[in-house]
BARO-201118 format. One line per 3 residues: number of its first residue (from 1); for each residue x, y, z of C-alpha. Coordinates in steps of 0.02 Angstrom, whole numbers, plus 50000, padded with zeros to 5 digits. Layout:
! residues N
NUM = X:Y:Z; ... $
This chain:
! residues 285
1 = 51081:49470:49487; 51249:49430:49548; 51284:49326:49390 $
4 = 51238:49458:49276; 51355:49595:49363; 51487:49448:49339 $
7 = 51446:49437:49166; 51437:49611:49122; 51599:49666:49206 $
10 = 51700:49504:49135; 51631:49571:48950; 51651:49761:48997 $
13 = 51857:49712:49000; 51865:49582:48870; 51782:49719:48752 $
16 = 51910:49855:48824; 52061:49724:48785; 52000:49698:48643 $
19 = 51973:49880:48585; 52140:49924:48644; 52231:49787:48552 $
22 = 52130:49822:48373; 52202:50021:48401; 52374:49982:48413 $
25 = 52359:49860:48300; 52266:49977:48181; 52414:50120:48223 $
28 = 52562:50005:48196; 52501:49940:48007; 52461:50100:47967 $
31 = 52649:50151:47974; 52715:50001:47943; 52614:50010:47785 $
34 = 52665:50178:47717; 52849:50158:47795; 52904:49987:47746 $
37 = 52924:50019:47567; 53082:50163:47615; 53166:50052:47752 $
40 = 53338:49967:47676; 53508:49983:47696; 53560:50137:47641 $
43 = 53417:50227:47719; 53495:50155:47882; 53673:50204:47846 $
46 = 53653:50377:47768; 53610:50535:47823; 53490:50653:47757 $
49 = 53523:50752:47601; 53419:50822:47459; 53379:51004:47414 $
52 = 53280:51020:47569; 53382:50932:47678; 53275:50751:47725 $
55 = 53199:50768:47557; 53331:50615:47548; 53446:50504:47633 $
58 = 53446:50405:47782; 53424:50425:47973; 53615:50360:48017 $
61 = 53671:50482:48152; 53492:50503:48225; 53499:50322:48264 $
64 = 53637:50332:48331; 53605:50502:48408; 53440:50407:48506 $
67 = 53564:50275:48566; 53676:50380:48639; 53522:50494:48701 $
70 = 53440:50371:48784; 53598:50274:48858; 53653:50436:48971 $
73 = 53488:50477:49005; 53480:50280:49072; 53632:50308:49173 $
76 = 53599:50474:49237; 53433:50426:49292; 53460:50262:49357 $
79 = 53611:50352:49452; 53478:50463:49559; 53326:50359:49546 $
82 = 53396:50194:49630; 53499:50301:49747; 53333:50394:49807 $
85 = 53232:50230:49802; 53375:50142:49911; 53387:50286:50030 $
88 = 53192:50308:50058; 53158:50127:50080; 53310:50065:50190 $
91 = 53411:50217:50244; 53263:50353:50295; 53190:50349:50460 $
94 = 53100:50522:50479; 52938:50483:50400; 52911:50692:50361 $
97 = 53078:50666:50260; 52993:50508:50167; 52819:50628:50148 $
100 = 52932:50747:50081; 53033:50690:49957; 52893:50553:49875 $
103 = 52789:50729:49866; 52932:50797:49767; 52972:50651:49656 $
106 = 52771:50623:49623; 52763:50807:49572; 52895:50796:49455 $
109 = 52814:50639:49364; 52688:50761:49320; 52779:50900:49274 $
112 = 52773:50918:49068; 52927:50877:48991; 52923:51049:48889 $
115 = 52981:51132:49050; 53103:51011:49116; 53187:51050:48964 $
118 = 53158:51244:48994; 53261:51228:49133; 53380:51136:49092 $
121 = 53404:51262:48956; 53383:51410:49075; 53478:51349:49233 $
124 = 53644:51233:49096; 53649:51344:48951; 53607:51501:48997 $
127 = 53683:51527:49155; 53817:51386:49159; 53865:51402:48988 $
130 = 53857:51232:48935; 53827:51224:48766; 53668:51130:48688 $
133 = 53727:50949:48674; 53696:50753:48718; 53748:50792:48879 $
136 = 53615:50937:48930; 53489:50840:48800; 53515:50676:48910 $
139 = 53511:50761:49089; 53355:50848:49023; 53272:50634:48977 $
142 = 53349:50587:49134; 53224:50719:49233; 53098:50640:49135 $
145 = 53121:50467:49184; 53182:50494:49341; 53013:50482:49441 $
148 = 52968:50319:49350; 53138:50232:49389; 53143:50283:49572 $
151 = 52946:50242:49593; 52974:50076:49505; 53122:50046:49604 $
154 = 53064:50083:49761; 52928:49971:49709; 53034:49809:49686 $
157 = 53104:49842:49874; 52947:49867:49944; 52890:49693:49853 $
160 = 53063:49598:49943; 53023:49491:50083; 53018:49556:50254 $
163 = 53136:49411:50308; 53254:49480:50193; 53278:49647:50332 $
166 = 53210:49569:50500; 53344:49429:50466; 53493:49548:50430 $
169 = 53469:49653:50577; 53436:49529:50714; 53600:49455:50640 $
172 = 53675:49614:50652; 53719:49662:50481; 53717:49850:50434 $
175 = 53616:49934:50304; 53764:49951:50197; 53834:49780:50170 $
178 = 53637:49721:50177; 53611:49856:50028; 53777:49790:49920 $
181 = 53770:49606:49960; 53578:49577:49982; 53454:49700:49900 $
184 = 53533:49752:49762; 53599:49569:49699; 53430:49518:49731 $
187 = 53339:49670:49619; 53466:49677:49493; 53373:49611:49353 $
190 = 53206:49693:49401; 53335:49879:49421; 53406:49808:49204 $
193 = 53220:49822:49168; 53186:49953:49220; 53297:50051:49159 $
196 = 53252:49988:48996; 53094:50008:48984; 53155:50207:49072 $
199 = 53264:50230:48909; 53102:50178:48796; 53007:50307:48867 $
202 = 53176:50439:48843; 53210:50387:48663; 53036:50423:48601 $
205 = 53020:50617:48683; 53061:50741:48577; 52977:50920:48662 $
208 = 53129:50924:48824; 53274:50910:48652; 53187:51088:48565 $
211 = 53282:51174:48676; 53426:51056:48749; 53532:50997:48621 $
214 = 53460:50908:48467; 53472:50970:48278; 53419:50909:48117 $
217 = 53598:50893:48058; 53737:50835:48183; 53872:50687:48198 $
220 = 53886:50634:48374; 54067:50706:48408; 54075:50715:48569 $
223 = 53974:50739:48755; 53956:50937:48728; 53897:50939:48530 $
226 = 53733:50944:48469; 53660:50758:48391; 53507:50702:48301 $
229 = 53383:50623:48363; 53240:50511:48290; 53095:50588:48373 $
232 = 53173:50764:48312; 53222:50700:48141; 53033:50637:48123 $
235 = 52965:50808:48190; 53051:50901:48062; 53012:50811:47904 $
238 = 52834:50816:47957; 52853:51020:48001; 52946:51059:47813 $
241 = 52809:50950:47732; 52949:50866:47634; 53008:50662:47627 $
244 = 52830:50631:47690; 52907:50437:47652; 53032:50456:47744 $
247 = 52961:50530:47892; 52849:50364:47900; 52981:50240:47870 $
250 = 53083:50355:48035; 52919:50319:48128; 52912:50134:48098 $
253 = 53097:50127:48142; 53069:50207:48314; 52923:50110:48345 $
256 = 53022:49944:48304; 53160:49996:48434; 53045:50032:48566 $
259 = 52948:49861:48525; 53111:49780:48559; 53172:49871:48694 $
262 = 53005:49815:48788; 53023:49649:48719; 53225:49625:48788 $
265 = 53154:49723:48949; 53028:49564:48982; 53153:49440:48922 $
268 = 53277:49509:49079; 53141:49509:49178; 53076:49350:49160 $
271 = 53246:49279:49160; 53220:49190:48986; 53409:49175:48935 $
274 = 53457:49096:49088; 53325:48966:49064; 53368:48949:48877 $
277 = 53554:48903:48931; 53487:48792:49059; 53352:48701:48919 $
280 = 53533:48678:48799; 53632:48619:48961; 53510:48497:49003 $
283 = 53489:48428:48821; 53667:48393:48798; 53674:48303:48953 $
């Protein structure tokens, strides 16, 4: 009996790996299928143009416009994120301040991303005046990703070893040289990947840049004008019904990125270039 409950749970997750694995594998050939054939240079380099605007042209600036997006929303995020994560893990003693504030920060991962960018539209632009650019569209993906970097990060210190702290303070070092010389030198690849794998998840949203800053046609002047945005761009060829082409080879594009992002996110992670250097070092010698 107990061999057969083995049996049927081991094949009850090899047949959900395996179903899981045909799906995305099924999703990514059918746009790399249909978008392939419109992905070259110039479609890279130029922007949209045509009659109906996207009917032709390129996706230049909303590559560029997802860079930028998802770089500020990276720093922004990883700014409060590891800063709450630090303080809640090392600097917090009053445990209804910790219940507090992880009640907050878990509510917020579940708050829909349509409304974070609602108020950043209501609260910035409306009643600050800031106009609708990179820099309310990227605070707007930093409230997005916020929860998962300062969860993930708070994470990696819980996962550091206990010697780590109980050695520091019997030796009398304070939590801030133990936070600038200890923790953070030790997480500092796992904080890289995460904040990679935080500016994956930004780069791909498109409902919080409706209302925060993104267009179908912008050149990313500066922090307070509108950009494009590859999400967006995708959105709108698919809502005018026009460069139906195009709007798959923008969707294989953005799915490339993020498979590289996650891919350079592991390779950090798993410390891969060091080791490569090491493998060439040790060859040579």
């Amino acid at each position: 009996m107990e061999n057969s409950r083995s049996f049927l749970i081991k094949a009850y997750a090899v047949f959900s790996a395996i179903f899981v694995l045909v799906i995305i594998a099924a999703l990514f050939y059918f746009v790399f299928s249909r978008g392939i054939s419109h992905i070259n240079l110039s479609f890279l380099l130029e922007n949209p143009s045509g009659m109906i605007l996207g009917e032709e042209g390129g996706i230049r600036n909303a590559i560029l416009g997802s860079f930028l997006l998802m770089s500020f929303a990276m720093l922004f995020s990883g700014l409060l994120g590891i800063s709450c994560a630090i303080y809640l893990k090392i600097y917090c003693e009053m445990p209804w301040c910790q219940m507090a504030l992880k009640f907050v920060i878990r509510s917020m991962a579940s708050i829909p991303s349509i409304l974070l960018g609602l108020f950043v539209y209501g609260f910035f632009i409306v009643n600050l005046d800031i106009p609708r650019s990179l820099l309310t569209a990227s605070f707007t993906l930093a409230l997005m990703v916020f929860p998962f970097v300062e969860i993930s990060t708070e994470k990696v210190i819980s996962e550091l070893d206990t010697a780590l702290f109980r050695d520091s303070f019997a030796l009398g070092v304070d939590k801030n040289y133990m936070c600038q010389h200890l923790v953070l030198p030790t997480i500092r690849k796992n904080i890289l990947s995460i904040l990679i794998l935080a500016g994956s998840y930004a780069i791909g949203a498109t409902a919080p840049l409706l209302l925060t800053g993104v267009v179908f046609m912008a050149s990313p002047d500066s922090l307070l004008s509108p950009v494009m945005a590859l999400p967006f761009h995708l959105h709108m060829l698919l809502n005018q019904s026009v460069g139906i082409g195009n709007a798959y080879g923008t969707a294989l594009v953005l799915i490339l990125i993020l498979i590289l992002l996650h891919l350079l996110s592991s390779l950090i992670l798993n410390n891969v270039g060091v080791k490569i250097v090491r493998y060439f070092n040790h060859q040579k010698s």
